[in-house]
ZAVEXKE-228940 format. One line per 5 residues: number of its first residue (from 1); their letters; for each residue x, y, z of N, C-alpha, C. Coordinates in nm, 4 decimals. Example, Ala and Ser with C-alpha at 12.3 -4.5 7.8 and 13.67 -1.06 7.14 Angstrom:
! residues 2
1 = as = 1.3190 -0.5690 0.7800 1.2300 -0.4500 0.7800 1.3200 -0.3300 0.7800; 1.2850 -0.2250 0.7080 1.3670 -0.1060 0.7140 1.2900 0.0030 0.7870 $
! end
This chain:
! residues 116
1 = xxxxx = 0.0845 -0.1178 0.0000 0.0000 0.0000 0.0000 0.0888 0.1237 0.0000; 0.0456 0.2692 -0.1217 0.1573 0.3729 -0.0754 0.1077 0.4206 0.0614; 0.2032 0.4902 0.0659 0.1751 0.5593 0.1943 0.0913 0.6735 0.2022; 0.0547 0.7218 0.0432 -0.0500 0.8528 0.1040 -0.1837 0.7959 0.0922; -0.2050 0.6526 0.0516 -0.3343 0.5558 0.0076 -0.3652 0.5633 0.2110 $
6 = xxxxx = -0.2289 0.5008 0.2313 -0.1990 0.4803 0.3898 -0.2528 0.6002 0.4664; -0.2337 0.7137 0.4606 -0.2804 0.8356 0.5217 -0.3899 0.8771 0.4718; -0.4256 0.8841 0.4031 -0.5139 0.9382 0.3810 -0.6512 0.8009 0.4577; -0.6317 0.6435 0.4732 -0.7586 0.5802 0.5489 -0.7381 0.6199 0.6709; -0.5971 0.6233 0.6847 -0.5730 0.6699 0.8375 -0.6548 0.8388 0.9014 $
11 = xxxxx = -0.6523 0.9484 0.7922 -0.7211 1.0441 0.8287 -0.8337 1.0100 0.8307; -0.8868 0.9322 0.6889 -1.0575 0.9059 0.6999 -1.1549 0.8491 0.8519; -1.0095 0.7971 0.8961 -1.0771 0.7168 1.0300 -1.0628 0.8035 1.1775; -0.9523 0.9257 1.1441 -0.9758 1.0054 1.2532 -1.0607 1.1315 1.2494; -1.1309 1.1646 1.1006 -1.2494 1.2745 1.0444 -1.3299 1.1798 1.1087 $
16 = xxxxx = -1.3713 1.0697 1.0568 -1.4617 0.9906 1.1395 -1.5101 1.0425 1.2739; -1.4123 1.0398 1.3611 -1.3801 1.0672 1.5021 -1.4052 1.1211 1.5410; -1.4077 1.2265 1.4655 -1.4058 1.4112 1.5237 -1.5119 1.4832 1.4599; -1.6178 1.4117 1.3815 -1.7218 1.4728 1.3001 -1.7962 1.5763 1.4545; -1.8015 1.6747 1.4106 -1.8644 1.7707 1.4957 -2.0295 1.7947 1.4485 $
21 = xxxxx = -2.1285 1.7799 1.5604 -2.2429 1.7707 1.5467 -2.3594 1.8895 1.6125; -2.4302 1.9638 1.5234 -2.4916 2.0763 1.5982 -2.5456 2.0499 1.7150; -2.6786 1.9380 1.7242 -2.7593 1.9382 1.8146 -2.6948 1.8504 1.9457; -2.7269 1.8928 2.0487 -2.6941 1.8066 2.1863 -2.7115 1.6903 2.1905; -2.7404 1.5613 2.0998 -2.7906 1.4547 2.0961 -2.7371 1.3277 2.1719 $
26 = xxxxx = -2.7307 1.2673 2.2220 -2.7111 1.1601 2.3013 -2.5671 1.0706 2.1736; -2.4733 1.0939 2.2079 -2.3681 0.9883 2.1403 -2.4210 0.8928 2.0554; -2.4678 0.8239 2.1018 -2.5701 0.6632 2.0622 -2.6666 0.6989 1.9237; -2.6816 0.7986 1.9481 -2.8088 0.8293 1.8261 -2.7023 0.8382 1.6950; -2.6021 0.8913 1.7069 -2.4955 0.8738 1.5427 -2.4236 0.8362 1.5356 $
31 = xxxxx = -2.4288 0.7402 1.4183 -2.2858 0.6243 1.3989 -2.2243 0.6846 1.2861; -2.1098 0.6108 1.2720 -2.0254 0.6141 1.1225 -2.0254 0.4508 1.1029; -2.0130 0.4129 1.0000 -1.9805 0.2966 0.9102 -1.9227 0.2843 0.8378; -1.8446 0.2080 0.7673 -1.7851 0.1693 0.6760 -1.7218 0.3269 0.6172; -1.6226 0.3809 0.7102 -1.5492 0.4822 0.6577 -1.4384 0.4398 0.5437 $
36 = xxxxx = -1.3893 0.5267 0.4359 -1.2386 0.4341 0.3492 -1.2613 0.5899 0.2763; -1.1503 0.5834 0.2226 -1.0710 0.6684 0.0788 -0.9917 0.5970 -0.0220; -0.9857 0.6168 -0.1054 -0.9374 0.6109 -0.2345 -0.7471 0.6422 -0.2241; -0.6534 0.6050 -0.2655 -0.5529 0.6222 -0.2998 -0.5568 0.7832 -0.3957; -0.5028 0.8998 -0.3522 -0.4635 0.9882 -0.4365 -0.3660 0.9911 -0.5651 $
41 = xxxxx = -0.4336 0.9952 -0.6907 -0.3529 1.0287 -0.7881 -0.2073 1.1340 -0.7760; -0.0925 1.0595 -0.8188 0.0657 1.1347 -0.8038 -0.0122 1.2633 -0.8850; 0.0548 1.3689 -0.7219 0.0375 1.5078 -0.7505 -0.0610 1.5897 -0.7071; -0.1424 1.5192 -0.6431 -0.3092 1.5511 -0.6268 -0.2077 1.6358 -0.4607; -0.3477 1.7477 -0.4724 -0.3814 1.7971 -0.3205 -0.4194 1.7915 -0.1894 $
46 = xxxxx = -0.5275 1.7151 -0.2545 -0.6316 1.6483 -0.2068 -0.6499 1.5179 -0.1759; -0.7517 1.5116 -0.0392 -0.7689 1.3487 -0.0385 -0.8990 1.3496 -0.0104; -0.9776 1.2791 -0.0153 -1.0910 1.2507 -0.0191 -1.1788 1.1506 0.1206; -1.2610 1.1758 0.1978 -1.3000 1.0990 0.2462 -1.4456 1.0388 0.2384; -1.5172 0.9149 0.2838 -1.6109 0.8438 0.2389 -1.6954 0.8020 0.4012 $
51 = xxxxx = -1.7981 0.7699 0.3863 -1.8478 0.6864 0.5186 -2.0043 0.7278 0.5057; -2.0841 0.6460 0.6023 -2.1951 0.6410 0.5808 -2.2551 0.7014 0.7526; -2.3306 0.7971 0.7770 -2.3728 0.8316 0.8847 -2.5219 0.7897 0.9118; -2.5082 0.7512 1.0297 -2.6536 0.6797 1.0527 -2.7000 0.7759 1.1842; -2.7996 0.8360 1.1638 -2.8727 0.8607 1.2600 -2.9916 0.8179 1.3427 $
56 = xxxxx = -2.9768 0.7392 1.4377 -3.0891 0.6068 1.4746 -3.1873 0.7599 1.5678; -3.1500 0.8454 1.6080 -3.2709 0.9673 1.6993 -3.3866 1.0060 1.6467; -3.4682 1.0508 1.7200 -3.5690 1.1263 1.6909 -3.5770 1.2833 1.6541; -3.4603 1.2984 1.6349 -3.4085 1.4694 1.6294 -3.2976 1.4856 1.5038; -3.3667 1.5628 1.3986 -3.2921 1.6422 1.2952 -3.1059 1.6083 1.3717 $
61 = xxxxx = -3.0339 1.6479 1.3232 -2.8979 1.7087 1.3075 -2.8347 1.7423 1.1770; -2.6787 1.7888 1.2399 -2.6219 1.8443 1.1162 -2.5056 1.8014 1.1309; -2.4160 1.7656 1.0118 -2.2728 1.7482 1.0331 -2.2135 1.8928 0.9820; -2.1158 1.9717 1.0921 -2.1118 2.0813 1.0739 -1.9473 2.1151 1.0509; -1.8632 1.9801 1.1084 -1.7673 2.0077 1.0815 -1.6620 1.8708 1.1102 $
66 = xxxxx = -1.5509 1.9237 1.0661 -1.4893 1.7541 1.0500 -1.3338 1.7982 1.0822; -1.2365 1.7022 1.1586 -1.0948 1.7836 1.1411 -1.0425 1.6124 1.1068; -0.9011 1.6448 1.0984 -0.8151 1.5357 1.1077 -0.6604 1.5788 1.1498; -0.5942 1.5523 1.1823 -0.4224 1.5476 1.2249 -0.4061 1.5180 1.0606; -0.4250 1.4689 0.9676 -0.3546 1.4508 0.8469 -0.3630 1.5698 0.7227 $
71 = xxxxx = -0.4984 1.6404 0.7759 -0.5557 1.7556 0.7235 -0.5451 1.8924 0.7724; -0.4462 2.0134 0.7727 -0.5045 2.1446 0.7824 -0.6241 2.1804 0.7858; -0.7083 2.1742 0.7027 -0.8533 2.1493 0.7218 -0.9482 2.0753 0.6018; -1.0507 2.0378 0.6988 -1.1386 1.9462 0.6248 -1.2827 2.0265 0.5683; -1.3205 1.9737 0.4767 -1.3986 2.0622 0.4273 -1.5226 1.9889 0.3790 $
76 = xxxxx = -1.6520 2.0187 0.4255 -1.7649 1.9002 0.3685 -1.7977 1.9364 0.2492; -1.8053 1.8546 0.1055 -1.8915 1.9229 -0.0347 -2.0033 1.8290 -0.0430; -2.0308 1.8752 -0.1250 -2.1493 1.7968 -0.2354 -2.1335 1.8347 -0.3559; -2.1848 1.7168 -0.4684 -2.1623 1.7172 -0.5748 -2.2947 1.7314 -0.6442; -2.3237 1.7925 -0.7426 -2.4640 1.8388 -0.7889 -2.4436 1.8432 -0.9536 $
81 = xxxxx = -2.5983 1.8088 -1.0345 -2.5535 1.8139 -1.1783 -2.5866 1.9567 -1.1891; -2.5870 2.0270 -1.2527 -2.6056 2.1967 -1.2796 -2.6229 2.2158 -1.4197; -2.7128 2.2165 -1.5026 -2.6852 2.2586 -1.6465 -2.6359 2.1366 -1.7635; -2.6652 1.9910 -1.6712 -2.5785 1.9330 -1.7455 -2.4241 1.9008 -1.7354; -2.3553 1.9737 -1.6051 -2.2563 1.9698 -1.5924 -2.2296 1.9146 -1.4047 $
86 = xxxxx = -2.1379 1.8122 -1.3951 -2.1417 1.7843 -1.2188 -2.0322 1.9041 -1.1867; -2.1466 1.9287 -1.0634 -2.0488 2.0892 -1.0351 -1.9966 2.0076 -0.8335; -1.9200 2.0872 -0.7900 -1.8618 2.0315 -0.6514 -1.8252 2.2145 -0.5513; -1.9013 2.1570 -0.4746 -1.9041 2.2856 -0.3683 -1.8908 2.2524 -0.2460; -1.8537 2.3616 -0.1640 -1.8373 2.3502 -0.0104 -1.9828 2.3678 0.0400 $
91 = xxxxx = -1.9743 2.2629 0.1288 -2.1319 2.3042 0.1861 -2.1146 2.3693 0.3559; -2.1018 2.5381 0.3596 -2.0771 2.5611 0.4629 -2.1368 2.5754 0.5851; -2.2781 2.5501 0.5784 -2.3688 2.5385 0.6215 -2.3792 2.3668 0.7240; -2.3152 2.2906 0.6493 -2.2767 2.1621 0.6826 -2.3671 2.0972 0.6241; -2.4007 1.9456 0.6528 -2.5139 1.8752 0.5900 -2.6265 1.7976 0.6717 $
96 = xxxxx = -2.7256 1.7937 0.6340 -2.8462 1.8006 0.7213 -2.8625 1.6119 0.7117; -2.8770 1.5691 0.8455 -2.8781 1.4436 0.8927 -3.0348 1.3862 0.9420; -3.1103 1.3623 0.8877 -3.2671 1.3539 0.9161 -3.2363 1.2302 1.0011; -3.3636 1.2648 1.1042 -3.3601 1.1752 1.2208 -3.4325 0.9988 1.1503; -3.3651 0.9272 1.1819 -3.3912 0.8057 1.1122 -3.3219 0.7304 1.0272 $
101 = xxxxx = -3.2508 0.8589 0.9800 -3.1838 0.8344 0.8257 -3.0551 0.7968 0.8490; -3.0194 0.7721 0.7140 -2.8502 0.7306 0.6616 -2.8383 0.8529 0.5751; -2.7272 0.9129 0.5974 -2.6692 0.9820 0.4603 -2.5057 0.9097 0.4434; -2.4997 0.9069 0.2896 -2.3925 0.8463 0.2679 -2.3432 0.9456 0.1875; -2.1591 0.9506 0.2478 -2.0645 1.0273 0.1681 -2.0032 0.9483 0.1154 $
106 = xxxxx = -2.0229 0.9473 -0.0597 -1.9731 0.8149 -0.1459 -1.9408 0.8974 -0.2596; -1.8690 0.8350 -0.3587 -1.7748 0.8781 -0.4925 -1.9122 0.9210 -0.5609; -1.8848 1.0442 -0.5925 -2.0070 1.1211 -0.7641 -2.0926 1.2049 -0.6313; -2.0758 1.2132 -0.5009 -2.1604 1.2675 -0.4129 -2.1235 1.3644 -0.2787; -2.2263 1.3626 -0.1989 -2.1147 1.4201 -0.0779 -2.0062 1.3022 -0.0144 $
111 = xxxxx = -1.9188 1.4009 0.0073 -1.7776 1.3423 0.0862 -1.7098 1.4887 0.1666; -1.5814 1.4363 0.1897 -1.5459 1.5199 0.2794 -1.4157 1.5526 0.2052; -1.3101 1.6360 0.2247 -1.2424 1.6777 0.1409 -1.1198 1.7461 0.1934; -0.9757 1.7294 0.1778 -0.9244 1.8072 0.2435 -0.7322 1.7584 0.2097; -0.6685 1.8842 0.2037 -0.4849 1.8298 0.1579 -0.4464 1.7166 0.2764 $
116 = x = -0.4109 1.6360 0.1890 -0.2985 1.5067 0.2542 -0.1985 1.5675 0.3590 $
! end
């Protein structure tokens, strides 16, 4: 395995960690799952992170923010078609976690984002 394939699961699993959450909610109510990244293409900036958030509560939340030790900073996007064209933005607002639900940050979608 290279080593920035290596750092970069290794950050994915400490963004994991540190996902920062608006509402006061009881620990238990949000999971992560099956966190991973992708190996960065030689030269890239960027690394990418993936995982699936489960919210088992009865109460809205938000993922509002994310850090890692491998990252200066992490940054949440989403990916959207626009015109025919997939466009990729920061969502600074963070992303909205409906009580019940799964949102998944997966390749062509939201993920998390941030230099190796």
């Amino acid at each position: 395995m290279r080593i920035a394939s290596r750092t970069m699961m290794l950050a994915t699993l400490a963004v994991a960690l540190a996902i920062g959450f608006s509402q006061a909610q009881s620990a238990s109510s949000i999971s992560i799952e099956k966190p991973f990244s992708r190996a960065t293409p030689g030269g890239s900036q960027v690394g990418v992170g993936y995982m699936a958030i489960i919210n088992t509560g009865s109460i809205a939340d938000r993922l509002v923010s994310a850090s890692s030790p491998a990252a200066g900073k992490v940054q949440i996007h989403e990916m959207a078609m626009q015109n025919g064209v997939m466009k990729m933005r920061e969502l600074p607002d963070g992303l909205p976690i409906e009580a019940g639900k799964t949102v998944s940050l997966a390749p062509g979608g939201n993920h998390l984002m941030g230099p190796p």
